[in-house]
C-alpha positions as CSV (number, residue, x, y, z in Angstrom):
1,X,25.9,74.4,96.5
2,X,25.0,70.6,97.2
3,X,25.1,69.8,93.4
4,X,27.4,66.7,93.8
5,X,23.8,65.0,95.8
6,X,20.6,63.8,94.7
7,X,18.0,63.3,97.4
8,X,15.9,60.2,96.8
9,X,12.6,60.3,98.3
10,X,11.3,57.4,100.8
11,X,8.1,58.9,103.1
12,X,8.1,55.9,105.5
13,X,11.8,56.7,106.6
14,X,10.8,60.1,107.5
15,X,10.9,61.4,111.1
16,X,9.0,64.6,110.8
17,X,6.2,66.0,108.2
18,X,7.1,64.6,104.5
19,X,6.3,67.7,102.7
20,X,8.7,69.7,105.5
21,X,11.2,67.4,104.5
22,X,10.9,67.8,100.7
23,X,10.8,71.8,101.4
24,X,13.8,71.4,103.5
25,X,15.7,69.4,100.5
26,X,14.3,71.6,97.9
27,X,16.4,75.0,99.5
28,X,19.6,72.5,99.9
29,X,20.7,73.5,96.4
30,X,20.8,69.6,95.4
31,X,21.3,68.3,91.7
32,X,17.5,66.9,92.0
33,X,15.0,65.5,94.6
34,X,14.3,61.9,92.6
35,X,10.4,61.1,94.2
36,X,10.6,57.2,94.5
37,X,7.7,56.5,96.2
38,X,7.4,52.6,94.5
39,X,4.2,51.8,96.8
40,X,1.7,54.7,95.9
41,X,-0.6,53.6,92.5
42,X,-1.1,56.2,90.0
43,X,-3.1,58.4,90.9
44,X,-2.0,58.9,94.7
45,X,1.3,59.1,93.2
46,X,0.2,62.1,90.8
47,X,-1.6,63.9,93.9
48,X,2.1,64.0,95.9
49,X,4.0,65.0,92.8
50,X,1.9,67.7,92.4
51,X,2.4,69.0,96.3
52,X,6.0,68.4,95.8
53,X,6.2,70.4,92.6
54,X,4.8,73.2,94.0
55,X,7.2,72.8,96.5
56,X,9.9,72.8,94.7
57,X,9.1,75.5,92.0
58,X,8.6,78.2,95.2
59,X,12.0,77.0,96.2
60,X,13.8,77.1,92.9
61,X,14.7,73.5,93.1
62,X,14.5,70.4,90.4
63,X,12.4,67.5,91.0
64,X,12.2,64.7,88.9
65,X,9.4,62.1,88.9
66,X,10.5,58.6,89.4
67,X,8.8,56.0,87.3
68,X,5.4,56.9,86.9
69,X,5.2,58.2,83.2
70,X,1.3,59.1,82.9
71,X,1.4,61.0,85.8
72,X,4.8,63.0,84.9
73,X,2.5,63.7,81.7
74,X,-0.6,64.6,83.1
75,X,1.9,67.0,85.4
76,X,3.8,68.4,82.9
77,X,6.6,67.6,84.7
78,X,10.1,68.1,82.4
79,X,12.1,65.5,84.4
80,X,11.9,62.0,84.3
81,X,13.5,59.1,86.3
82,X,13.2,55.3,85.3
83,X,14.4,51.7,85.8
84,X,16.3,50.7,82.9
85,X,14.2,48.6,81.5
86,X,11.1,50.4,81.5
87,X,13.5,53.0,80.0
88,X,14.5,50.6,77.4
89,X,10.7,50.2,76.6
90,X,9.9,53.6,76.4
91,X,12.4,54.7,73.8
92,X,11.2,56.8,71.5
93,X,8.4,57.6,74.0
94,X,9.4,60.1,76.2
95,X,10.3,63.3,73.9
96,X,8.0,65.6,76.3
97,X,10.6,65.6,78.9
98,X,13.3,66.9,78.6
99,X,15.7,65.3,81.3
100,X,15.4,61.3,80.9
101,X,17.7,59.4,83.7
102,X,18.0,55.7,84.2
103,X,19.3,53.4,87.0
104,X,21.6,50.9,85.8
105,X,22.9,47.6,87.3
106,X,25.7,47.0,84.5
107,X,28.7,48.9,82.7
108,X,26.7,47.6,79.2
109,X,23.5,49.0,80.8
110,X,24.9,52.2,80.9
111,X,26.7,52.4,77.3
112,X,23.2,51.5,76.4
113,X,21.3,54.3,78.4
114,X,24.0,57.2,76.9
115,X,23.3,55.4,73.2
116,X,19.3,56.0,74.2
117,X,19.5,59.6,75.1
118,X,20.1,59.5,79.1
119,X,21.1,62.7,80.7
120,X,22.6,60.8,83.1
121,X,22.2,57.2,85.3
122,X,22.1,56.4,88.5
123,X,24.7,53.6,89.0
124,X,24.7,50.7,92.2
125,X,24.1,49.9,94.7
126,X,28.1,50.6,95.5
127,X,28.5,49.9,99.4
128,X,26.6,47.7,101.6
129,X,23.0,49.1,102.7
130,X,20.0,47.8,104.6
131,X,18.1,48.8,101.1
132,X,19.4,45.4,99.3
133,X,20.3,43.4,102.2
134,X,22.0,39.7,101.9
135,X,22.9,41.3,98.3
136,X,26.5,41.9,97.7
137,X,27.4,45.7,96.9
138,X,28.8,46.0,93.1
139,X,32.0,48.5,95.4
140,X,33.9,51.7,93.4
141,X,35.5,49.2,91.2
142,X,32.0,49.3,89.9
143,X,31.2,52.8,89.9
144,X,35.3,53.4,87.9
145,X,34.1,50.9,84.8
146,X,30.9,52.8,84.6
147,X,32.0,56.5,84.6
148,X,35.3,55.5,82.1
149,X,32.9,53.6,79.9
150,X,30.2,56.8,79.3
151,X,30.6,60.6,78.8
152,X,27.4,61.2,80.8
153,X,27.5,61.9,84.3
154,X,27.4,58.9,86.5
155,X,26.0,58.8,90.4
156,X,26.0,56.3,92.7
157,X,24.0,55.2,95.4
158,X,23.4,52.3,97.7
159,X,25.1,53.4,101.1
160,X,26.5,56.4,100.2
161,X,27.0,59.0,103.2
162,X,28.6,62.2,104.0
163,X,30.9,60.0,105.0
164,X,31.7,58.3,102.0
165,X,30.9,60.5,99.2
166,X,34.9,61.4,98.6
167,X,35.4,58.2,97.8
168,X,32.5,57.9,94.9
169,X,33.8,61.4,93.8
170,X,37.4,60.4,93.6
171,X,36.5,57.2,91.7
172,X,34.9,59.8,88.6
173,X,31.3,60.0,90.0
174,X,29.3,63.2,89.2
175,X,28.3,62.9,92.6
176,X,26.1,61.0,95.3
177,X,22.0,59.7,95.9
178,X,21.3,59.5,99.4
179,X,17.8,58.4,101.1
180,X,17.9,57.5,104.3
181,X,19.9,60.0,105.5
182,X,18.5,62.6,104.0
183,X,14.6,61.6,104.9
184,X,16.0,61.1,108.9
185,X,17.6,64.5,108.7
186,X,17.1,66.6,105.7
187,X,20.2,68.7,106.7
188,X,22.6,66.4,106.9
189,X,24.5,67.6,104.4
190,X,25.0,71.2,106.2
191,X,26.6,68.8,109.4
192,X,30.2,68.7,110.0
């Protein structure tokens, strides 16, 4: 199992057929496939999720909807990721679902988000990555304040590799989020 990694969706990174790539992720036994697709409006958004959840119910995998709360409704979907402050807003509004995550930028941010109910938060970005260029990474230094300071599982992302991912795992990490690798080559977890 691949539980330590949580795909994060990107369609214009992919190099074959985006739903292929989402099937291929969904029998990787990953934590979750997180679908951030920040361009797509509502209801295009709701219209992929859909395909993808269908996807990922065939394969037995967890998808969880990234930011787009009426759509996540309207789908019934039971997993729910958002920016931390549109989490912060939506306290007390989100009891449908039943696995709430968060991104956080901040050790305090993520005290908050366990306080609030978060299954777990998505912590970075930690290394260097063409993502957030000319922005400094926050490093493992980072990542080690945030998993001591909350009992909830704590991933990183932001230039995390194969290559890497020891590193975020011996610093306390619950594991790793990965897009670009994993929308180039959806098996890149199964390479040596």
């Amino acid at each position: 199992m691949n539980t330590q990694w949580i795909a994060v969706t990107n369609r214009k990174l992919c190099l074959q057929d985006y739903l292929e790539v989402i099937r291929i992720l969904a029998g990787q036994g990953l934590k979750t496939i997180l679908l951030r697709e920040k361009d797509l409006d509502e209801r295009a958004y709701e219209q992929l999720a859909a395909e993808c959840m269908e996807i990922c119910r065939r394969e037995g995998a967890s998808l969880t909807l990234h930011g787009h709360l009426e759509a996540a409704r309207k789908l019934h979907a039971d997993r729910i990721h958002l920016p931390f402050s549109v989490f912060r807003e939506s306290l007390g509004k989100m009891d449908e679902f039943s696995h709430v995550s968060t991104s956080i930028h901040a050790v305090e941010e993520a005290v908050e988000a366990e306080q609030m109910g978060a299954e777990f938060v998505i912590a970075g970005h930690i290394f260097q990555t063409d993502c957030k260029k000319g922005v400094p990474p926050r490093g493992l230094s980072f990542l080690r304040e945030t998993v001591q300071a909350v009992s909830i599982p704590v991933y990183a992302i932001g230039g995390i590799t194969p290559l890497n991912i020891e590193e975020v795992l011996t610093a306390g990490a619950a594991g790793g989020c990965m897009m670009s690798g994993f929308m180039k080559s959806p098996k890149i977890i199964d390479k040596p």
